[in-house]
Every structure is written in C-alpha cells, then in structure tokens.
C-alpha positions as CSV (number, residue, x, y, z in Angstrom):
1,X,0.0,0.0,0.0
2,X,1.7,3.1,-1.3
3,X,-0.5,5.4,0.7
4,X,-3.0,6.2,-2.6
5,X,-6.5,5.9,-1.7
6,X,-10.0,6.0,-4.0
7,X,-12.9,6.8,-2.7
8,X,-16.3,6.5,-3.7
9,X,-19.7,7.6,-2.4
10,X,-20.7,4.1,-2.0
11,X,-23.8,1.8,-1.2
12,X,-26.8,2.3,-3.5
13,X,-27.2,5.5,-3.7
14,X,-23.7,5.9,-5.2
15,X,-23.2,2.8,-7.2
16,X,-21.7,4.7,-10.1
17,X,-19.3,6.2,-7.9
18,X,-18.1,2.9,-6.2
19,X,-17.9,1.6,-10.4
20,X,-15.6,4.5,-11.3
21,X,-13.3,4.0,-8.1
22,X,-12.9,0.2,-8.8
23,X,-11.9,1.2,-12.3
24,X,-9.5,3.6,-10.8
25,X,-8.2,1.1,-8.3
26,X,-7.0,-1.5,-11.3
27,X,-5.3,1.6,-13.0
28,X,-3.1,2.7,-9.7
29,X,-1.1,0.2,-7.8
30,X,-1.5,-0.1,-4.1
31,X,-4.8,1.8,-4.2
32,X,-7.7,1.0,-1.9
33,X,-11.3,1.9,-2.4
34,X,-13.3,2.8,0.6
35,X,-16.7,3.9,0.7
36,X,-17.8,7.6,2.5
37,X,-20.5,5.3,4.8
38,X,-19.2,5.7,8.0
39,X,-16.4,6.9,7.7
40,X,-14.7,9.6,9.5
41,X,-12.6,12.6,7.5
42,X,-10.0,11.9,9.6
43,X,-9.4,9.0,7.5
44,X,-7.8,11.0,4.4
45,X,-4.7,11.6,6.5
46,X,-3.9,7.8,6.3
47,X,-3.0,8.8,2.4
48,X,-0.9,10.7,0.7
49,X,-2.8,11.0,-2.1
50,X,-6.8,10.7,-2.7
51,X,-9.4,10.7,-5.5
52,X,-12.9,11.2,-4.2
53,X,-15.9,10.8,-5.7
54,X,-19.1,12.4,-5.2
55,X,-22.2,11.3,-6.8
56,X,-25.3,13.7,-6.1
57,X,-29.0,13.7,-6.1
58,X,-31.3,15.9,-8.3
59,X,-31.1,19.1,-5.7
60,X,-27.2,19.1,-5.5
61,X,-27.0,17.3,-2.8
62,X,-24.8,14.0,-2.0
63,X,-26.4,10.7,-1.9
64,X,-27.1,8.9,1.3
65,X,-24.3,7.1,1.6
66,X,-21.7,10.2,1.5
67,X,-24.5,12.8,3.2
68,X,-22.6,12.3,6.8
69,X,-19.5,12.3,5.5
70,X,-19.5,15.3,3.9
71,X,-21.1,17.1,6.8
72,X,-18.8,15.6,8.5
73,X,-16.1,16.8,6.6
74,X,-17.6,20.3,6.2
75,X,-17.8,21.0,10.4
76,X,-14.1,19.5,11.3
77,X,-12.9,22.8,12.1
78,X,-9.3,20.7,13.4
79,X,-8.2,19.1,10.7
80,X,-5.3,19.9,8.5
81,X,-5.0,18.3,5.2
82,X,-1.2,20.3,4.7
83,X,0.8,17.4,2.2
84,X,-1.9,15.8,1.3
85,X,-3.1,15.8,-2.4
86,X,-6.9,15.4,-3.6
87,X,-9.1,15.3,-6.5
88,X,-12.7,15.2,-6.8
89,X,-15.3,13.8,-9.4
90,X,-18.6,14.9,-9.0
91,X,-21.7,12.8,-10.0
92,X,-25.0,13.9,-10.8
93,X,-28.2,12.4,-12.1
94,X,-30.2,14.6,-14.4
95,X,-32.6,16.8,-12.5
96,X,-36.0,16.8,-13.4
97,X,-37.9,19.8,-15.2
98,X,-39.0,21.4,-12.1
99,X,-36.0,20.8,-10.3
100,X,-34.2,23.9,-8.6
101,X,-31.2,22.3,-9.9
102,X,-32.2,21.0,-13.3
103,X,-29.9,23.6,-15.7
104,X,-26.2,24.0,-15.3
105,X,-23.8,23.2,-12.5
106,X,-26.3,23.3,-9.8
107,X,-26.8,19.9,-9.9
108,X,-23.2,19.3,-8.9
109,X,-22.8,22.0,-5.6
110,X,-22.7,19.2,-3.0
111,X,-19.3,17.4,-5.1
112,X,-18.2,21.7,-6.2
113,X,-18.2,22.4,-1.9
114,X,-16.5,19.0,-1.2
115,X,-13.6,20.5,-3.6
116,X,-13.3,23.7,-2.3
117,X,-13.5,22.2,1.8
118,X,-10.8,19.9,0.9
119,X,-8.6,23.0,-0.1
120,X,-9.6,25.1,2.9
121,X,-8.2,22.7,5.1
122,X,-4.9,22.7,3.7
123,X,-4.9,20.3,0.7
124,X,-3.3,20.5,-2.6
125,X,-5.2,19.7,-6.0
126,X,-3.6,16.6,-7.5
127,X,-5.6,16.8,-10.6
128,X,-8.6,19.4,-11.9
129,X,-12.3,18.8,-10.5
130,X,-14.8,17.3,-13.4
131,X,-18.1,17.2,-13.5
132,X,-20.3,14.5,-15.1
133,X,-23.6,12.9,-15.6
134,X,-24.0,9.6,-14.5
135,X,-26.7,9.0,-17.1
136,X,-24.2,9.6,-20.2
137,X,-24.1,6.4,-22.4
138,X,-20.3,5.3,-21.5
139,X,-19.8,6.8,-18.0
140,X,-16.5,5.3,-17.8
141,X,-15.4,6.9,-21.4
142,X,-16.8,9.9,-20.6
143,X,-14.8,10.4,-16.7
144,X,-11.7,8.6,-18.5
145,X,-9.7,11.9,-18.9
146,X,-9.9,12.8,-15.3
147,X,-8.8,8.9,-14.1
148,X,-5.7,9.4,-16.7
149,X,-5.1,13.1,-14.7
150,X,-5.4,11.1,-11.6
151,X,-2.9,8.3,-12.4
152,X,-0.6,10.5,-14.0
153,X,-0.5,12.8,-11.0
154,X,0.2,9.9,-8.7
155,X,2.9,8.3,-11.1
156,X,4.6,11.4,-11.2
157,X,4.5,12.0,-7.6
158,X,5.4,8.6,-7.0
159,X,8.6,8.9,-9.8
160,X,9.4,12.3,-8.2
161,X,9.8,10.9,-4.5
162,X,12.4,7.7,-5.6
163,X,14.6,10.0,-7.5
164,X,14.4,12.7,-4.4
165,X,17.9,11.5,-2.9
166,X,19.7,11.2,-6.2
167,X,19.3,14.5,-7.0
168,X,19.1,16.0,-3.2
169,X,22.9,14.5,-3.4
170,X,23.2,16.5,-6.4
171,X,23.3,19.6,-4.1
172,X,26.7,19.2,-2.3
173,X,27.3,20.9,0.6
174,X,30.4,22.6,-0.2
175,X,28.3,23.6,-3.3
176,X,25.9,25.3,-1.7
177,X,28.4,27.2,0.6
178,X,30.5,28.5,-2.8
179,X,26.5,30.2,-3.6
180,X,26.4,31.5,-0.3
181,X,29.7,33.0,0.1
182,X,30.0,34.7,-3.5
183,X,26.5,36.5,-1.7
184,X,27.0,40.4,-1.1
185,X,26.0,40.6,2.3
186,X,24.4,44.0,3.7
187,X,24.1,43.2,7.6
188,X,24.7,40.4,10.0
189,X,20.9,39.0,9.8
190,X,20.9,38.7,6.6
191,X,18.6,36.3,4.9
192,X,19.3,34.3,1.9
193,X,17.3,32.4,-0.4
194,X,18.8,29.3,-2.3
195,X,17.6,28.5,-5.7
196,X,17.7,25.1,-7.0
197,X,16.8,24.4,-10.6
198,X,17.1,20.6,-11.7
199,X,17.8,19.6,-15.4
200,X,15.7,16.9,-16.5
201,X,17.6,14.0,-18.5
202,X,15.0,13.7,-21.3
203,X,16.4,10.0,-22.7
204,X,15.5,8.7,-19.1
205,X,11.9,9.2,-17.8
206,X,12.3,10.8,-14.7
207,X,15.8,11.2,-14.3
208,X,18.0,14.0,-13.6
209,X,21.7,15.1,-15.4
210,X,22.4,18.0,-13.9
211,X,21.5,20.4,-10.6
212,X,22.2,24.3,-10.5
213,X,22.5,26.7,-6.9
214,X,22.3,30.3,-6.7
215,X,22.0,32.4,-3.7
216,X,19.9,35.7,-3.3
217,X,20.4,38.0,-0.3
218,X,16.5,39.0,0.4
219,X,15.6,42.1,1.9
220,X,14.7,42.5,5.8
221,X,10.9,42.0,5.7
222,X,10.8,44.7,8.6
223,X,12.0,47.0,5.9
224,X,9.7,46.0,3.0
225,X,8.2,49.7,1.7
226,X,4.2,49.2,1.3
227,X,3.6,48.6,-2.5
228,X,2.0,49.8,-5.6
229,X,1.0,47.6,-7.8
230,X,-1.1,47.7,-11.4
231,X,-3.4,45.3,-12.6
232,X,-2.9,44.1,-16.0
233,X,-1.0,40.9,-18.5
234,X,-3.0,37.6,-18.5
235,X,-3.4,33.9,-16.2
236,X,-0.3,32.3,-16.4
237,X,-0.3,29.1,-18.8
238,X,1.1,26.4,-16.6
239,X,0.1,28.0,-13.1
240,X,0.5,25.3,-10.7
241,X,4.3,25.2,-11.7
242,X,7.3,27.0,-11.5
243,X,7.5,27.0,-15.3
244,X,11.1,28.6,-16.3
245,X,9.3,29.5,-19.5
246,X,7.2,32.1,-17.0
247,X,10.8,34.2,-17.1
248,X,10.3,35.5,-20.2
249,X,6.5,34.9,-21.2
250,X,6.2,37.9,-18.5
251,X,8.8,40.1,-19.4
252,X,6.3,42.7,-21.6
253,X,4.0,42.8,-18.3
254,X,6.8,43.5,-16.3
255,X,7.9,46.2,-18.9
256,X,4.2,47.7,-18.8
257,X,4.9,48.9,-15.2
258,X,4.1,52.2,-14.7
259,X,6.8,54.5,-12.4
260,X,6.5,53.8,-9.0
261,X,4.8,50.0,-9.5
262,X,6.7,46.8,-8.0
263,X,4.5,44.3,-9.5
264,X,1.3,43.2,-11.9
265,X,-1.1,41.7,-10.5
266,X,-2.4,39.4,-13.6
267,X,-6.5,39.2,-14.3
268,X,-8.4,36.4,-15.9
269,X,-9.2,36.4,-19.2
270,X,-12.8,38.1,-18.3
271,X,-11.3,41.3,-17.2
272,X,-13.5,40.4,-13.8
273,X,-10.8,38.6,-11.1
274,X,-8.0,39.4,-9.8
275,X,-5.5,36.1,-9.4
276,X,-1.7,36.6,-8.4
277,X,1.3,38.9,-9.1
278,X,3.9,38.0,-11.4
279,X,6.1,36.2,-8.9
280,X,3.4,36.5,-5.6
281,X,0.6,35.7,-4.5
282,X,-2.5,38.2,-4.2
283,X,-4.5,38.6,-0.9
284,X,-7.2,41.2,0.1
285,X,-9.5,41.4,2.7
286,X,-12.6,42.4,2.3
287,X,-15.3,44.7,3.8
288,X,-16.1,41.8,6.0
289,X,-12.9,41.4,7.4
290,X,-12.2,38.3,5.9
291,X,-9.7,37.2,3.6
292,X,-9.8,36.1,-0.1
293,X,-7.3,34.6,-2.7
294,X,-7.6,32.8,-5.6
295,X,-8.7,29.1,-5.1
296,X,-7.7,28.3,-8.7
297,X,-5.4,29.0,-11.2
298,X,-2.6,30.1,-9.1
299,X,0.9,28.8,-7.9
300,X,0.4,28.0,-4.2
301,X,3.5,29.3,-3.2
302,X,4.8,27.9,0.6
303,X,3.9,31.3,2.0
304,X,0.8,31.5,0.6
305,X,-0.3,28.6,2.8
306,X,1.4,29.3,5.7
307,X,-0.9,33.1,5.3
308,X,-4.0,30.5,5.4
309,X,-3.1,28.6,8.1
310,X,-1.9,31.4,10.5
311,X,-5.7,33.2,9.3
312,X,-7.6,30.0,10.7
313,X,-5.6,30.3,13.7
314,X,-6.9,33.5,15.1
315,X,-10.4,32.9,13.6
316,X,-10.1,34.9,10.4
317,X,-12.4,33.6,7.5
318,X,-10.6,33.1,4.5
319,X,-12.4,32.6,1.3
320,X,-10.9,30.7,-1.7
321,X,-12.1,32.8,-4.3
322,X,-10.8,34.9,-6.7
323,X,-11.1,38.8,-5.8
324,X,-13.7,40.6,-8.1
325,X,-11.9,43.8,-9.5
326,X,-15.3,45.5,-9.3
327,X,-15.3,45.1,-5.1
328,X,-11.6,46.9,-5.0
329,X,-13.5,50.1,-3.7
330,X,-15.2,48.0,-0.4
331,X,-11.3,46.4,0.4
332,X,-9.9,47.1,3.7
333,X,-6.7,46.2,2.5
334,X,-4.6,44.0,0.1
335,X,-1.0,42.9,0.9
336,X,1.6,40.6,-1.7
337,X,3.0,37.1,0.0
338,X,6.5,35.5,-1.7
339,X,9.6,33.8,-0.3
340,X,11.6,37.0,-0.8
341,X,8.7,39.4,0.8
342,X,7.1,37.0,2.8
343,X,4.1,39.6,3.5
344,X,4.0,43.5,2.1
345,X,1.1,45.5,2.0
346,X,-0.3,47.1,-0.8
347,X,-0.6,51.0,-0.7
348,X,-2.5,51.6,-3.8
349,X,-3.8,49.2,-6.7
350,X,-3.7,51.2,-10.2
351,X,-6.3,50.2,-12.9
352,X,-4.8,51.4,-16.4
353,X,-7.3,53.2,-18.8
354,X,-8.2,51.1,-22.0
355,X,-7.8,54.5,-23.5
356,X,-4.8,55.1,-22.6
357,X,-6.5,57.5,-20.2
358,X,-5.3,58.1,-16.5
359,X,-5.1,54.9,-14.3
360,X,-7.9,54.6,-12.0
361,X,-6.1,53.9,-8.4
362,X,-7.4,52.3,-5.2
363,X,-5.2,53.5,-1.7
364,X,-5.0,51.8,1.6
365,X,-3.7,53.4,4.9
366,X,-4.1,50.6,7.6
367,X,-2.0,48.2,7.2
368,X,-2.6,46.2,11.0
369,X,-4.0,43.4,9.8
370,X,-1.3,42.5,7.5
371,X,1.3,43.7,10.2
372,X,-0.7,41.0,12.4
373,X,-0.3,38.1,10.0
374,X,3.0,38.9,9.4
375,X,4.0,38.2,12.8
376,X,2.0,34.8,12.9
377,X,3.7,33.5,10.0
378,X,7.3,34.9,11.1
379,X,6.4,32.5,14.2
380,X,5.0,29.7,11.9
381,X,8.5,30.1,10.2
382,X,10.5,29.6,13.1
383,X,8.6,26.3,14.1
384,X,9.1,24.8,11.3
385,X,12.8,25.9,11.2
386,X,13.5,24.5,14.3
C-alpha cells in the first residue's frame, strides 16, 4: 500500500461512484477503495494522495451514503490536510424539469463544496475537478480523462519521491556554501534564499543530469516599503508550476509597469478577477474582514499557505475565491506574500485606462491586519525551522 486511496460515495445510492473508483483502483497500484459510509474525515490523513468521488442527487445534494461524510467533513474545524493531495469527481443524475437544480452546474454543488473544503483545510489539488452525468451512455469513457489526470499525477509524484535523494545529493554541501559566500551581504541578519533548478535528462523518464545553486540576499521583511501595484497581463499558462518558461512569457507585463509600481497583478481572461502577481501571490480582505485569494489558477506558493493557516488560527475567515476587480473600492486592505517578501502590503492598486487614459487607483492606509499576519507567520516560520 503506497498510501493512494480512491474513494467513492458508496452503497446504493452511489453505485456509479463505487464503479468509477474500482476502475480507478485497477489503474493505480497499491490503491484501496473505501466507501464515504461511516467513515470519519480523519481518514484521508492515512494517504498521501486521494481521489474522491461524489455522486449527487437531483437538488445538488450528495447521496445517502456520503451525506454524513460530507457534513462531517464540512464541520471539522481541526483538521489539517497540509501534504496531502486530492481530486474530486462529481456525479449527478439529471434533474428533473422542475428541479431547482435541473440547468447547469447546480446539480453538482454538493461534489463543487467538497472540492473547495478539501482546499480550505490545507490540501493540494492533484488533478482538476470534473463534473459528469452519471446518465451519459459510457460513464467510464466519458470520466476517463480525469482517471488518466489522476494516475498521471500519482505516477509522477510517485517517480518524483524515488529519485528525491539522487538529485538532493546533487546539491553538495560545499556547493551550496561556494553560492552562499560569492553572496553580497548587507548586515549580520541577513537572509538568503537558495535556488535550486534541476535539469531533467530527457532520454531517461524521470531522471536528472544536472543540478544548479544560486544564492539571493532577500531584503529585511521589517524593511519592505508598502507597494503599488497595477493590474494588468494575463493567467499564467502552466500555473501550478514554476515553469522557467514564466521568465520570459512575462517580461512585456513586467515592462508595462508604470513609475512607481513593484509588481502586476495578472486578471483572468474576463477582465473580472484578480488572481496573483507575477512572482506572488495576491490577498485582500474584504469589507467583511475576511480574507480572499484565488482558489484556482494560481501557484500555491509555501507562504501562501502558511498566510491560510496562521488566518484560521486567530479565527479569520478566508475565502478561496478569486477577488472581483469590481469590489476593489469596499477592500480594507490587500498585501503581496512570496519567499523574498514573505508579507508586504499594498498601498495603492492602479487600474490602467483602456484609453490610454489616467489609471484609475485604489489606496490603503491601515495596514494592521497584514502587520498582524505577518508576525504569525514569522512564528510559523520559526517552528518549522526548528
């Protein structure tokens, strides 16, 4: 048992689901199958990795078998699903004509919450949620691209962690010290941050020829200047990685700035939401005090999380959800997270004219509740540095 775990909805009410995770089971080695009836979301931190599927009745809701489950699931305010990756299928029978949830996605919002609760706790996606009707004439054929995106993820994963000590080797010691020392160094606290790119061997599936180190002196996060930032460029194309190709795909954003602006914070395709800077990630909070990111779509950088997890600890909602440009004007704040800025606050968030007009431009003065985090995750830092 390799720690990879399918699970269905389970009993009658979610046959097709139990069908789709035996299928799955035959495709991934070491899986097991386990049905949501009675069991406890505590279970899902026996795995490393977990598909879960989610059939639903007409109204949205999940079947019988899965109902306590997902409740369950939905009121574990404790658990942490931090290194643990997830994908959900959801399931749906076609509503009928008088059904509140007989058009669109609707039918799908118990399996569309499961997905989202399973990130709020901590967890990362392994492959995209799908959506489909259980009443198609091939069910399998028609879910078969998300199984292939599961197993593929898990291989990967899998082929990633046996060849984690050949190339961790890679990284001498005395190589990383010739990065360090060839460092300027400004004061005797200074922080550094060690890049480590790895150069894939393309003749041997998986394997690695060649390791590079750089060191970066980052600046004192005490001495971070509030930012100004501009909204602008485009979703990135492979967002979930650290694509090298990103390095210059965002060069004409980055030359775009206007005067005074330290970074672009990119917008979906819409024009509507706001989703990450060009090397952070994007918070705000909003007129309710809570706090909102993009759920989707965006590189989950280490910081990013650690922002989430210190929110939950002192009872701060955060949503998963990509900021709407048109709410900028109700934000009581927005602040940048990274590895080399670990928190700044945004100052002002310039809108460019289509016109080539003046830039319409949104400013912040209290700054406390970033100041707060900041701290938090500082601490968080340390623990895990110790």
């Amino acid at each position: 048992d390799d720690g990879q775990r399918a699970r269905g909805g389970g009993g009658g009410g979610g046959a097709a689901a139990e069908q789709i995770a035996k299928q799955l089971q035959k495709r991934i080695p070491g899986a097991r199958v386990e049905s949501m009836k009675g069991a406890s979301p505590e279970i899902l931190k026996t795995c490393s990795s977990c598909a879960l599927i989610l059939e639903c009745d007409p109204e949205g809701q999940p079947v019988f078998p899965a109902a306590k489950f997902v409740r369950a699931l939905k009121a574990a305010k404790a658990l942490s699903l931090d290194g643990i990756s997830f994908s959900v299928l959801g399931l749906a029978t076609s509503a009928c004509e008088f059904s509140s949830a007989s058009l669109g996605q609707d039918k799908f919002r118990a399996a569309a919450t499961l997905d989202a609760r399973l990130e709020e706790l901590g967890g990362t996606r392994l492959a995209t949620y799908v959506t489909s009707d259980v009443e198609v004439e091939d069910l399998e054929v028609s879910v078969f691209p998300w199984m292939q995106g599961v197993c593929a993820a898990i291989e990967g994963s899998a082929r990633s962690h046996k060849n984690f000590d050949v190339w961790l080797r890679g990284v001498s010691a005395a190589r990383m010290e010739a990065a360090l020392g060839g460092m300027s160094v400004d004061s005797e606290e200074q922080e550094a941050m060690l890049i480590v790119i790895c150069y894939p061997d393309l003749q041997d599936d998986g394997g690695l020829n060649g390791v590079h180190v750089q060191a970066l002196a980052l600046p004192l996060h005490q001495a971070l200047e509030p930012a100004i930032v501009q909204v602008g460029g485009r979703p990135r194309n492979l967002p979930l990685a650290k694509d090298t190709a990103w390095a210059t795909e965002r060069i004409p954003f980055e030359e775009a700035k206007e005067p005074g602006v330290s970074e672009v914070i990119l917008i979906d395709h819409n024009r509507e939401c706001l989703l990450e800077g060009l090397v952070t990630n994007f918070f705000v909070i909003d007129e309710e005090g809570a706090l909102v990111t993009a759920g989707q779509d965006v590189l989950k950088g280490h910081v990013r999380q650690l922002v989430i997890s210190a929110a939950r600890n002192a009872h701060i909602k955060v949503k998963l959800q990509a900021p709407r440009l048109c709410d900028v004007g109700s934000w009581k704040g927005a602040f940048l997270t990274s590895a080399a800025r670990l928190m700044q606050p945004i100052k002002a968030i310039r809108v460019p004219s289509v016109d080539g007009g003046k830039a319409a431009e949104t400013s912040f003065d209290d700054y406390s509740i970033v100041v707060a985090l900041r701290d938090q995750v500082t601490a968080l830092l340390l623990d895990q540095s110790d």
